[in-house]
Wavefront OBJ file of the C-alpha trace (Angstrom):
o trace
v 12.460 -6.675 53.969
v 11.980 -10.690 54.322
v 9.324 -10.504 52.381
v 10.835 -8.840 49.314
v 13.719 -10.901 49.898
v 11.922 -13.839 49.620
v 10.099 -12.468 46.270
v 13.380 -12.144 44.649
v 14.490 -15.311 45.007
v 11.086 -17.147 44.355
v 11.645 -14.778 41.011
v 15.135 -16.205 40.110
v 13.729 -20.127 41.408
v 11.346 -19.642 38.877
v 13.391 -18.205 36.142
v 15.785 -20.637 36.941
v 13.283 -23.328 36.581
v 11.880 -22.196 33.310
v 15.865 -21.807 31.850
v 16.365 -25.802 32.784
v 12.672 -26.559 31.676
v 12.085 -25.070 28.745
v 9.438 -27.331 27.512
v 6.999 -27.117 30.493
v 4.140 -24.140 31.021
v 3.864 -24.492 34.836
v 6.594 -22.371 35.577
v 5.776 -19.687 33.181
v 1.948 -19.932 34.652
v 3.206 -19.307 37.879
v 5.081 -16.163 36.960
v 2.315 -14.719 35.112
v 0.596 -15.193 38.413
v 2.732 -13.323 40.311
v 2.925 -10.592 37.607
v -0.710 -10.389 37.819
v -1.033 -10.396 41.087
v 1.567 -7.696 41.258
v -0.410 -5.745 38.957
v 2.749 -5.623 36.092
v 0.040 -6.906 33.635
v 2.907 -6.723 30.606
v 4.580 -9.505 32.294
v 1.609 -11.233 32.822
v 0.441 -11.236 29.240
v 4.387 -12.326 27.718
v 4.390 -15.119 30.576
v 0.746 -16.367 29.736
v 1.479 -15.890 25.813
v 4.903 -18.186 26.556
v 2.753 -20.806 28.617
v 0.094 -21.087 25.763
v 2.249 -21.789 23.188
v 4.591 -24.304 25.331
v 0.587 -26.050 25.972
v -0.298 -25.532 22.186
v 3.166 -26.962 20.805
v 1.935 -30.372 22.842
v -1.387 -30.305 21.828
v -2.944 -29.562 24.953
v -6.039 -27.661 24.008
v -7.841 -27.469 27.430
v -4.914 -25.568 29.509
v -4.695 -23.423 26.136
v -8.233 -22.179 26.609
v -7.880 -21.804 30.142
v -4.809 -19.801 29.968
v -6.129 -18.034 26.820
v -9.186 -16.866 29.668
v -7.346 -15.821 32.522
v -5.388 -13.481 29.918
v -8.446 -12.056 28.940
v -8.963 -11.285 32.119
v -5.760 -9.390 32.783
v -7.026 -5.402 32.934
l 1 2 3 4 5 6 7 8 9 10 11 12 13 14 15 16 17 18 19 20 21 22 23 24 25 26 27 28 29 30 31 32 33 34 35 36 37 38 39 40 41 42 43 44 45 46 47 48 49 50 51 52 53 54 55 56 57 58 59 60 61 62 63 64 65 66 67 68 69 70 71 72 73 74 75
């Protein structure tokens, strides 16, 4: 029960977060970490996708490619 209580509100920190920090690709990295790692690889993919074009929009070309490969990873 603690456990899943504390995964629901590290869920609503982070969505939170990304609400009051639209412009950064951390937070949206970390969620598509957890939805990988939770095996919900549909949220994975739309918070990876919303990460690489945060990165792309300020012209940071190495995080793009290294999100753009642990997407392609995603089974």
């Amino acid at each position: 029960y603690t456990l899943e209580k504390k995964n629901t509100e590290a869920l609503a920190l982070l969505k939170n977060g990304i609400a009051k920090n639209p412009n950064t690709f951390d937070l949206q990295v970390l969620l598509a970490i957890y939805y990988r790692d939770a095996g919900n690889t549909l949220l994975a993919k739309d918070y990876y996708d919303q990460a690489i074009s945060i990165a792309q929009k300020q012209g940071n070309t190495s995080v793009v490619q290294s999100l753009r490969e642990e997407e392609n990873a995603l089974q």
